[in-house]
C-alpha positions as CSV (number, residue, x, y, z in Angstrom):
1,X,63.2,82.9,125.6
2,X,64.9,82.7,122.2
3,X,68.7,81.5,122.4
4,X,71.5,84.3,121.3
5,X,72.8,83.9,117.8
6,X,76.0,82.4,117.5
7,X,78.4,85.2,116.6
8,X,80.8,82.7,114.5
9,X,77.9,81.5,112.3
10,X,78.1,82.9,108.7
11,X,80.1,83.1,106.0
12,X,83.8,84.4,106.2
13,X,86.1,86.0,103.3
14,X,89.6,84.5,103.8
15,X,91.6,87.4,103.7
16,X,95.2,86.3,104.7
17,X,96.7,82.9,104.5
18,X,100.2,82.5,106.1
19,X,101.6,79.7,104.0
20,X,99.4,81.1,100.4
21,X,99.4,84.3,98.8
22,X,95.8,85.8,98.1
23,X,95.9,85.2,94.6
24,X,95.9,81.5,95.0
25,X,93.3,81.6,98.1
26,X,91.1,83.5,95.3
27,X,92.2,81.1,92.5
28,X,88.2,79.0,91.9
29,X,86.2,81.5,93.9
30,X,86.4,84.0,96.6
31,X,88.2,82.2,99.4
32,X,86.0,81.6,102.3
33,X,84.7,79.5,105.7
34,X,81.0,79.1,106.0
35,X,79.9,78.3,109.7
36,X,76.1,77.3,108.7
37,X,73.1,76.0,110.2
38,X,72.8,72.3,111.8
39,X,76.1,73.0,113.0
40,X,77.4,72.4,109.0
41,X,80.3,73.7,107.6
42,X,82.7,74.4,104.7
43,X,85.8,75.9,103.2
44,X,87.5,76.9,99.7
45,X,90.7,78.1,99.6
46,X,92.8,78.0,95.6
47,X,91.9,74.3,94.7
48,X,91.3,72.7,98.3
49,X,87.4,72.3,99.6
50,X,86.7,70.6,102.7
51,X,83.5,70.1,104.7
52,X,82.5,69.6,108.4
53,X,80.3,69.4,111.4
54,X,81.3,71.7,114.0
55,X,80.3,73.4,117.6
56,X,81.1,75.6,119.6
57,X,83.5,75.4,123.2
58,X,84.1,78.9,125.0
59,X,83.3,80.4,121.4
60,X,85.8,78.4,119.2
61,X,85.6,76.7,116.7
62,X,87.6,72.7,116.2
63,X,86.8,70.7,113.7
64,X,88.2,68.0,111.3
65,X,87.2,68.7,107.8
66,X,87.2,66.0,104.7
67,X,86.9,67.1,101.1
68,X,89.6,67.6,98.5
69,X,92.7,69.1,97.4
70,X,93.3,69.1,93.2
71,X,90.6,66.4,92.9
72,X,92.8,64.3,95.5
73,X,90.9,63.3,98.5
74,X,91.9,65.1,101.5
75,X,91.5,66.0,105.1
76,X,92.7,67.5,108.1
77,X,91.5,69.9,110.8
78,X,90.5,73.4,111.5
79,X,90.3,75.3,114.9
80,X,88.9,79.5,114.3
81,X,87.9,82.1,116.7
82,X,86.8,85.9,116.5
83,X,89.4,88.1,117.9
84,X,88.7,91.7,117.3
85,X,85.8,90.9,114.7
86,X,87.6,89.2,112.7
87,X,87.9,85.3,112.5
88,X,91.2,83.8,113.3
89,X,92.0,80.5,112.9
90,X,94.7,77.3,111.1
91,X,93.6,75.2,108.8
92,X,95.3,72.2,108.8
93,X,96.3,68.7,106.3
94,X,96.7,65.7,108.2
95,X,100.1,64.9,107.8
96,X,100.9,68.0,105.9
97,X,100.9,71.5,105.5
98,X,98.9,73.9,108.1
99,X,98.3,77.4,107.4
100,X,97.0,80.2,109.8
101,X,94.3,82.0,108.1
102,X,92.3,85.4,108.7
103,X,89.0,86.3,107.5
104,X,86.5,88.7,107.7
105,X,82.5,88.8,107.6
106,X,81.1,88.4,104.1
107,X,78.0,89.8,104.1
108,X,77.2,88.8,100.4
């Protein structure tokens, strides 16, 4: 028997950012979250990357990230969900700022 796919894997168009207007979330490149296989992911959002490892508990996502924010190095956490088909989550900046983001599938 062949396991279910995970529903949160893929990649994700950022779509809302509470604390950054979409012209700065599409600033580099599209802004995204990437849930990918062996349980690797990433983020870009303006001039901020970050990478992690994550898993899944009762279909959520929480993860802490490391990667870089203007060339600075940077990390923090992110926690995401699907409500409603789209992906819900924060991402947040140890010691810093934390945004609530939505996203949608990007089937690109």
């Amino acid at each position: 028997m062949t396991p279910a796919a995970n529903p949160l894997k893929g990649r994700w168009k950022i779509v809302w950012m509470e604390m950054w207007d979409q012209d700065f979330v599409d600033e580099e490149v599209s802004g995204h979250v990437t849930l990918g296989d062996k349980a690797r992911g990433d983020f870009q959002f303006g001039y901020v990357c970050g990478s992690f490892a994550w898993s899944t508990t009762n279909d959520r996502v929480d993860a802490l990230w490391e990667g870089n924010d203007e060339m600075d190095p940077a990390h923090g956490d992110i926690h995401c969900e699907i409500k409603e088909g789209a992906l819900y989550g924060i991402i947040g900046f140890f010691n810093g700022d934390r945004s609530a983001f939505r996203a949608v599938r990007d089937n690109k």
